[in-house]
Each structure stands twice: as structure tokens, then as C-alpha cells.
C-alpha positions as CSV (number, residue, x, y, z in Angstrom):
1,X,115.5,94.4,48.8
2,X,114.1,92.4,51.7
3,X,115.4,92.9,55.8
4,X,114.4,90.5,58.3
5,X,115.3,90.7,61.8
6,X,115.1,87.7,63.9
7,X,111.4,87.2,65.7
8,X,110.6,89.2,69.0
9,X,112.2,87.8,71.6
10,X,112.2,87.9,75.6
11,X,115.4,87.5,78.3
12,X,116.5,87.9,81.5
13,X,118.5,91.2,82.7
14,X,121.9,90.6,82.3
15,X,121.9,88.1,79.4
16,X,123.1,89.7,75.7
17,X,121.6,90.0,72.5
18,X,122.8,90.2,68.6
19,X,121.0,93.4,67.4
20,X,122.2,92.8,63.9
21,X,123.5,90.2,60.9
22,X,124.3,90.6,58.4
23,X,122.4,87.9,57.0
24,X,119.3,89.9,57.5
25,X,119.2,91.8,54.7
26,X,118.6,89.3,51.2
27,X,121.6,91.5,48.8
28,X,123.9,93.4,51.7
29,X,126.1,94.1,48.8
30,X,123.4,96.3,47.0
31,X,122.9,98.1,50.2
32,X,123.6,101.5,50.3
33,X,122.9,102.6,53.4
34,X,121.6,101.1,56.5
35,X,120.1,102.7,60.1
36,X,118.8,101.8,62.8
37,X,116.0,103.5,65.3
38,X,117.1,103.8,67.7
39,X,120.1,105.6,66.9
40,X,122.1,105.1,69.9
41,X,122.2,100.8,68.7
42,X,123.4,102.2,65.5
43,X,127.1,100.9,66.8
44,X,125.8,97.3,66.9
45,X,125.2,97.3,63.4
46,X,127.7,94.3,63.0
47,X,128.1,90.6,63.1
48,X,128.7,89.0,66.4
49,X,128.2,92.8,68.0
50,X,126.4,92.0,71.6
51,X,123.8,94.4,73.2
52,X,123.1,93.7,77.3
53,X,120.1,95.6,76.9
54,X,119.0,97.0,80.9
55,X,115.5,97.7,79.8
56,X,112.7,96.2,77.2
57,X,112.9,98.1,73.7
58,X,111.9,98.0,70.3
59,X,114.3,98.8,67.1
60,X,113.7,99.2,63.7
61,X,116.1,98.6,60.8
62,X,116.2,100.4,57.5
63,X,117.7,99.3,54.6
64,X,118.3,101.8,51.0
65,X,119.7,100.6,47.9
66,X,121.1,102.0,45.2
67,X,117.9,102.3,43.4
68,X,116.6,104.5,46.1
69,X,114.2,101.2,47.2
70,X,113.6,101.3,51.0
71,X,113.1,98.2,53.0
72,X,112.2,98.1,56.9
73,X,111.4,95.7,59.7
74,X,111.1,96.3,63.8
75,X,111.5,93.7,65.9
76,X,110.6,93.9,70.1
77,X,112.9,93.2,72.9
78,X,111.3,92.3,76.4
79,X,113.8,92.3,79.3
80,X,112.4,90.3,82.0
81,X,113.4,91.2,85.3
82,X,112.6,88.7,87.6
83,X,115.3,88.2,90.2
84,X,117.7,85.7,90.7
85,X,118.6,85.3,94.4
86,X,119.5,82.0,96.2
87,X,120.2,82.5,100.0
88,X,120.2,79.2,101.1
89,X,118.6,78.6,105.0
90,X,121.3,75.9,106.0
91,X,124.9,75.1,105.4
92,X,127.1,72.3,107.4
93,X,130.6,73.8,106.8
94,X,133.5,71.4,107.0
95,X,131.9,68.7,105.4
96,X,134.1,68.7,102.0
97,X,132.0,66.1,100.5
98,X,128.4,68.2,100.0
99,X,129.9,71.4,98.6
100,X,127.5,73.3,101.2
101,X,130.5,74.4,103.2
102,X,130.1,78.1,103.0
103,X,127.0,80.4,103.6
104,X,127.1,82.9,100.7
105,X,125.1,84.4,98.4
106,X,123.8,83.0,95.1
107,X,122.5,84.9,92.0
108,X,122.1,85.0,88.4
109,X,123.0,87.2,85.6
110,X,121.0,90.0,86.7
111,X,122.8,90.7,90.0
112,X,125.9,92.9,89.2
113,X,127.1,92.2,93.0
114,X,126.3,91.7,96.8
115,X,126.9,95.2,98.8
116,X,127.3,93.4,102.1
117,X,126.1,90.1,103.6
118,X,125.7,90.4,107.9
119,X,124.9,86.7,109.8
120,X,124.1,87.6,113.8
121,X,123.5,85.2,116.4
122,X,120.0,84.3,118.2
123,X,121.0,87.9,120.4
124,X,121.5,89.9,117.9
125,X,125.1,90.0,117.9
126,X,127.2,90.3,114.5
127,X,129.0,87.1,113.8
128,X,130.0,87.4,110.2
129,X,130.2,90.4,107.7
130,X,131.2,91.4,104.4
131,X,131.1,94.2,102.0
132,X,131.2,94.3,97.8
133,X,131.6,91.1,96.4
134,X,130.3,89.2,93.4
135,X,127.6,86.5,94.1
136,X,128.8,82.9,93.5
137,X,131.7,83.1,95.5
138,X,132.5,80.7,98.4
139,X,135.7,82.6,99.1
140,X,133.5,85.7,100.1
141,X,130.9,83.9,102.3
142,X,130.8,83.1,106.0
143,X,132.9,79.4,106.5
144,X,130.7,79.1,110.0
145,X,133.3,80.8,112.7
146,X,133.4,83.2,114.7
147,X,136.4,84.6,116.2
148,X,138.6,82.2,114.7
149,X,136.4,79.1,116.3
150,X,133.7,77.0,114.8
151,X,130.1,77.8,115.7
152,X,128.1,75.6,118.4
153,X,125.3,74.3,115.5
154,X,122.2,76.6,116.2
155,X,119.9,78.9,113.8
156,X,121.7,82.3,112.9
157,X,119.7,85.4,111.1
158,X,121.5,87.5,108.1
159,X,120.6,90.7,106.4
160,X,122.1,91.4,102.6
161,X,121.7,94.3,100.2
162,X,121.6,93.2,96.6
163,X,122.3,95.5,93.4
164,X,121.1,94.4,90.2
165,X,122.6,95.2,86.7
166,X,119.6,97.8,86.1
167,X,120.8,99.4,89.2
168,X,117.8,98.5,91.2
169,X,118.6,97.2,94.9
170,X,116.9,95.0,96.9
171,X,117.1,93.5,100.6
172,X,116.8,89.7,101.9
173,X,116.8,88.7,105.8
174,X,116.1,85.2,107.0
175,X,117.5,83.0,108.9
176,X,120.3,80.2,108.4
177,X,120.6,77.2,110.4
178,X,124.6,75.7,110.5
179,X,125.1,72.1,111.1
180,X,128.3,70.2,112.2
């Protein structure tokens, strides 16, 4: 009896992984039993079963057969977590044609979501804020008014908190210039 687990691998926070097929092992009907170190992937121990693994690791899978014949092979798991942010520094809402109408934040698989997004004017004054929302969406980003009218053009500064998917938080400021 022969296992072989698909070759070490790296990927991004957030992104899933098949720990197991089925077609690693070369006779899965002589198999008699079959673990897994360690144990707590034992439940992905099935076809088309996907892990979203928040730190690197390394498994092993055994294999026994009926003939008391042991086979075994590890394979390594590297979670990179480089972040995925985009804050872009300009936007020129109303101008339907660019799709750079909203300010908002922008983020990758690894951000599980945006605790709050602030934009002040030059004085320090908050202009714009909200709270809990998933990145990617124009609905939850500032459309460029304040008070129900649009802003004169001019630079404006925002503060954001970001939490990631391995619970790790991190904080952006810059600055953001709207356009009309």
C-alpha cells in the first residue's frame, strides 16, 4: 500500500485547502484504517472536504491494511500572511462612468471585515463614519457628502481599523483627495 499526499504547498490566509482524497492512497479499498496527525483534521478525511487553515501546519497521513502493512506520508502547509489592504488616496464620486465613485475600503481574502472607516476634513472635523462592515462594499463607503451636500473638492484624512481572519488587527490613516 502506497499514500501520497499532494506536494507542500503555500497560500494566502483566508483561501482553503483539500486535506485529503481519496485518490491518495494506491488500493483505498484494502484500507483498513486511516488517521491523520493531527487529529483535530481527522474530520477532513474526505473528498472535496475544505480546510481554511488560520496558521502554517504540517499533517501526516497513515494508512493500515488488512495485512497489518503501514504506509505514511506528511506533507507542509505554509499560510502566508501578508495583508491585503487597498485604501485608495482619491475618488471623484458622481462620475458613473469610472466606477471610483465611493471611498471604501478594499481587501482580500484574509480580511474578515472593516471595524470602522472615519474621513475628517483638513480641521479635524469628522465628515464621514462607519462601523462593521465587509470590505468590498461601495454601499458601506463614504459617497463624498457631508450633511446631505456634496463636498467642495479638497484633500480629506481617514483612520480605519482592520481585522483579519487570524484575528490580528491592524490600522491605516492617510489621506484621500475627492474630485468633482
Amino acid at each position: 500500500m502506497l499514500v501520497v499526499l499532494d506536494p507542500d504547498t503555500t497560500l494566502h490566509l483566508g483561501q482553503s485547502i483539500e486535506v485529503w482524497r481519496s485518490t491518495a492512497v494506491n488500493y483505498p479499498d484494502r484500507a483498513k484504517s486511516i488517521s491523520v496527525t493531527p487529529p483535530e483534521l481527522d474530520s477532513m478525511l474526505c473528498d472535496n472536504c475544505l480546510y481554511t487553515p488560520l496558521n502554517s501546519f504540517r499533517y501526516r497521513v497513515t494508512v493500515l491494511d488488512s495485512n497489518g502493512c503501514r504506509a505514511t506520508d506528511d506533507r507542509l502547509v505554509v499560510v502566508d500572511k501578508e495583508r491585503y489592504v487597498y485604501v485608495p488616496n482619491i475618488f471623484q464620486p458622481d462620475n458613473q462612468t469610472d466606477g471610483n465613485d465611493i471611498f471604501t475600503i478594499f481587501g482580500g481574502e484574509d480580511v474578515d471585515r472593516v471595524l470602522y472607516l472615519r474621513v475628517f476634513n483638513r480641521w479635524g472635523k469628522a465628515v464621514f463614519e462607519n462601523r462593521d462592515f465587509m470590505p468590498n462594499d461601495p454601499v458601506a463607503g463614504w459617497d463624498g457628502r457631508i450633511a446631505g451636500e456634496k463636498a467642495v473638492p479638497e484633500v480629506f484624512v481617514y483612520d480605519t481599523e482592520i481585522l483579519f481572519k487570524d484575528g490580528q488587527k491592524a490600522r491605516y490613516r492617510g489621506d484621500v483627495t475627492l474630485l468633482r
